[in-house]
Each structure stands twice: as structure tokens, then as C-alpha cells.
C-alpha positions as CSV (number, residue, x, y, z in Angstrom):
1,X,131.2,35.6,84.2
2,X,131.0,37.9,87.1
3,X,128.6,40.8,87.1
4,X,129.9,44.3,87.8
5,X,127.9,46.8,89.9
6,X,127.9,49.8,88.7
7,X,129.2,52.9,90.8
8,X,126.8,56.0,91.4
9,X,128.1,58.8,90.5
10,X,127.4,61.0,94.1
11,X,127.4,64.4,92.4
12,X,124.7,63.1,90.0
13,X,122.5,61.2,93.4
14,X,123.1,64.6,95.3
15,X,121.6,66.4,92.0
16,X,118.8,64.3,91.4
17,X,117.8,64.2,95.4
18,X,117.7,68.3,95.0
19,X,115.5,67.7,91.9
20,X,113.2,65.6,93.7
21,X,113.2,68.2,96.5
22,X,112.8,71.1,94.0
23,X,109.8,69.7,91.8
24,X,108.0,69.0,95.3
25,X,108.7,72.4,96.4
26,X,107.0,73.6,93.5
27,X,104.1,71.0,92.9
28,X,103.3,72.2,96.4
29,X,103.2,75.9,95.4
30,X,101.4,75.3,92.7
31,X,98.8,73.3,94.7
32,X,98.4,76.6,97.4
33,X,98.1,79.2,94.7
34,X,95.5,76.8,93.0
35,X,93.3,76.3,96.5
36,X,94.3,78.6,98.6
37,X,91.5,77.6,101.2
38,X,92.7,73.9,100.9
39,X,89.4,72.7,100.2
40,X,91.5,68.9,99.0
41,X,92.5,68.8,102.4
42,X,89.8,70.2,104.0
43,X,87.6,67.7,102.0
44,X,90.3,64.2,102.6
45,X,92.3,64.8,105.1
46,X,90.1,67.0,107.8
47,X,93.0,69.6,108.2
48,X,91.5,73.6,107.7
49,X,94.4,75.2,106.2
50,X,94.3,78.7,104.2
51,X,96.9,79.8,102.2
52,X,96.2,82.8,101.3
53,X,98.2,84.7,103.7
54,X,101.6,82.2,102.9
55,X,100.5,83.4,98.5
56,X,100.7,86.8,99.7
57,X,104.2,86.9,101.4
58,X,105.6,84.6,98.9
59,X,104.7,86.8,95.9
60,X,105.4,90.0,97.7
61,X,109.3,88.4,98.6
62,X,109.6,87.0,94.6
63,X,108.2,90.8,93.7
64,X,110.4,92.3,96.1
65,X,113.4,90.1,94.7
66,X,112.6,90.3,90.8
67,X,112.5,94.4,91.8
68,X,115.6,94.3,93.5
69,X,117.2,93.2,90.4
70,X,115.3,96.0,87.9
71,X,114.9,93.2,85.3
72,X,111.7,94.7,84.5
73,X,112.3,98.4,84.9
74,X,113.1,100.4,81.7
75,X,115.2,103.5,83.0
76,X,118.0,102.8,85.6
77,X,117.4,104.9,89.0
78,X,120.8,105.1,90.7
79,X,119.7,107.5,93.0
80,X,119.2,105.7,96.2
81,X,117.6,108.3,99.0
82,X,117.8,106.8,102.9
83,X,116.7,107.5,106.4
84,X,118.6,108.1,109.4
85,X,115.1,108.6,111.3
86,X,112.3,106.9,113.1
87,X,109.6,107.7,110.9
88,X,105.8,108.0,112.2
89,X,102.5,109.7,111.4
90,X,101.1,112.0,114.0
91,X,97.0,111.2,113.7
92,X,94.2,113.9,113.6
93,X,90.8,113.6,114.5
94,X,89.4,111.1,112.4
95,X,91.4,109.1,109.7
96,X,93.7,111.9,108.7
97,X,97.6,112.2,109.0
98,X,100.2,114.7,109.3
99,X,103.8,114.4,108.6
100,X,107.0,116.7,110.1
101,X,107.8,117.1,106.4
102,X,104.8,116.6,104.2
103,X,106.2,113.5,102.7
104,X,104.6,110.2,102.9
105,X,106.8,106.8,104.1
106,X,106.1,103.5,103.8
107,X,105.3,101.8,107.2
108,X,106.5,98.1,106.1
109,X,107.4,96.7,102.9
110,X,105.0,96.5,100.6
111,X,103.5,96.7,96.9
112,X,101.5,99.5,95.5
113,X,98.3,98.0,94.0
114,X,96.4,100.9,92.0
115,X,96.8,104.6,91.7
116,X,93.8,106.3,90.7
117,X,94.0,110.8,89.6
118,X,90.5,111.8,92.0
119,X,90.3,115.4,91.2
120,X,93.3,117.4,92.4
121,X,94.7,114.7,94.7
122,X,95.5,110.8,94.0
123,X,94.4,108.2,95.7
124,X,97.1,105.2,96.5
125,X,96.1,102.0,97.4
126,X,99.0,99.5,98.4
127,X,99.1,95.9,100.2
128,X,101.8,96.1,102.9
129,X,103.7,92.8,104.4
130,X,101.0,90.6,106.4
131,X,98.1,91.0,104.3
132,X,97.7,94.6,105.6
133,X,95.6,96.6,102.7
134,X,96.0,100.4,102.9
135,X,94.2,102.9,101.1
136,X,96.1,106.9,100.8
137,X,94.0,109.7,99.9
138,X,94.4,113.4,99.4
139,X,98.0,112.4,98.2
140,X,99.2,115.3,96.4
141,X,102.9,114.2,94.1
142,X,102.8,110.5,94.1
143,X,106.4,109.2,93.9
144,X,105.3,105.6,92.6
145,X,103.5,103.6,89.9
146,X,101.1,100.8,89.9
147,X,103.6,97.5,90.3
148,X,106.1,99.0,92.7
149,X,107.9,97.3,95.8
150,X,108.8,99.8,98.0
151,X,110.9,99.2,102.2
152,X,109.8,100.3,104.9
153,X,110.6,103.8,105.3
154,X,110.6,104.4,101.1
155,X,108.7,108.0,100.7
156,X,106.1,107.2,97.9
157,X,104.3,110.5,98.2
158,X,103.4,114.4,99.5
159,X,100.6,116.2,100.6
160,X,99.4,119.6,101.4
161,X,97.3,120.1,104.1
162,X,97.0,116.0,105.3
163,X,96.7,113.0,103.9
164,X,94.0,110.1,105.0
165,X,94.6,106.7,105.5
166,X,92.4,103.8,105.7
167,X,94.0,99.9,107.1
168,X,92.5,96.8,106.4
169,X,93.1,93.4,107.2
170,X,90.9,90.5,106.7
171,X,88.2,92.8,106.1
172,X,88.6,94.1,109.2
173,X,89.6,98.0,110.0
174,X,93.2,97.9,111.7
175,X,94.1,101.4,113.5
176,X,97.3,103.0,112.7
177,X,98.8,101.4,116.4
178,X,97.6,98.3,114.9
179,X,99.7,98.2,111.6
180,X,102.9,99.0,113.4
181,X,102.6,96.4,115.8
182,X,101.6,93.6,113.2
């Protein structure tokens, strides 16, 4: 009797290679969310790693994609407003801002964190692309809730007189030059 060899199927070797791929893909993201300061490879391997910043950008591009397809959002918005201009904040003394048109733009892509009613104004507090925290305040009409992806350029708010804004990174103040060139 002879023995037959059995023929692989290539479409089902190509799918379980992209398996393979996919579940170490993922066992790997699951490992940088768990220890984000690699403290395993840190502790085994002698390699200082952080992945904190990689967590960030990942979750703010499957935010920004998951929003992109308003799975989550209730009401459809088919308005869609854009800008044909360079948009930029002309500074004050201190930490304050002023607009041409009293409206408040996103600088870079970015989540808005927590929104928080102080009196007559809001306070906005949003994580921009890179890690960049930025706190708004003296915000007079938010535009946004707690949860939204906004672009670059997306108004998210108004103001009266100005507006303040404070830019952190690493715990470490960033000027408003700063955040455009990061």
C-alpha cells in the first residue's frame, strides 16, 4: 500500500498564518496596556521600554475610528461644518487667548476628557494627539460632551471676553508654540 500525502489547502495555510499573526498582535497589546512601563522586560530582558505613549495613540485612533462610524452615537448629525482657514490663537499676557471669531478650534486631533459647569463658564479638559493634556477655561457654549473625538480644526466651543488655556505633557508645561510644533 502506498501512503498518500495529503494536499494543504493554501487558502486555509494563508488563513491560519494571518491567525497566528493576528492573536500575536493582540497578545502583544494586551501585554502593553497591562504594563505599560514594561517592568517584564525591564525586569528579564534589561530593555526600558514605556508604553504609555504607544496606549494613548492607539486608543485615541480605535476612538477616533469607532466615532467615525457613530456606532455609539444616538442622534445622527449630518451637518458637517469645515474650514477653508489656517486657524491660530493670538496669546495675551499670561495664559489667555483670543480668537478672530470668538470660537474655539481644536489644534490637533484629540478626545475631550471631562467638562465641568464652574460658575458661568465651563471648564474643558481634552487630551490632544501625542499625549498633549489641555485644560479650557472661561469657555462660554461648549459644543462637545465628555467622550468626543474631535480633528484638528473641529470648533468645540465660544467665549466672551477670552478664554485660558493650560498644555501639559509629561507633567511638564508645554507653551502654546510648543503644542503646534509637536
Amino acid at each position: 500500500m502506498k501512503k498518500e500525502k495529503k494536499k494543504k489547502n493554501k487558502i486555509l495555510s494563508l488563513l491560519e498564518f494571518l491567525l497566528i499573526i493576528a492573536a500575536l498582535f493582540l497578545g502583544f497589546l494586551i501585554y502593553a496596556r497591562e504594563d505599560e512601563n514594561g517592568s517584564f522586560l525591564n525586569q528579564y530582558f534589561h530593555v526600558n521600554v514605556s508604553f504609555k505613549s504607544f496606549n494613548d495613540d492607539l486608543e485615541m485612533a480605535i476612538g477616533r475610528m469607532l466615532s467615525d462610524f457613530n456606532i455609539f452615537s444616538l442622534k445622527e448629525d449630518t451637518s458637517v461644518e469645515t474650514v477653508d482657514k489656517i486657524y491660530s490663537y493670538q496669546q495675551e499676557e499670561g495664559n489667555y487667548f483670543i480668537t478672530d471669531d470668538h470660537q474655539i478650534q481644536m489644534l490637533k486631533d484629540g478626545q475631550i476628557l471631562k467638562l465641568t459647569k464652574n460658575q458661568n463658564y465651563f471648564d474643558i479638559t481634552l487630551r490632544y494627539q501625542g499625549s498633549i493634556l489641555a485644560c479650557y477655561y472661561e469657555v462660554f457654549s461648549p459644543l462637545v460632551k465628555e467622550g468626543d473625538f474631535l480633528s484638528a480644526g473641529d470648533i468645540f466651543g465660544s467665549y466672551e471676553n477670552h478664554f485660558k488655556a493650560l498644555f501639559t505633557k509629561d507633567g511638564e508645561q508645554l507653551s502654546y508654540e510648543e503644542v503646534l510644533l509637536s
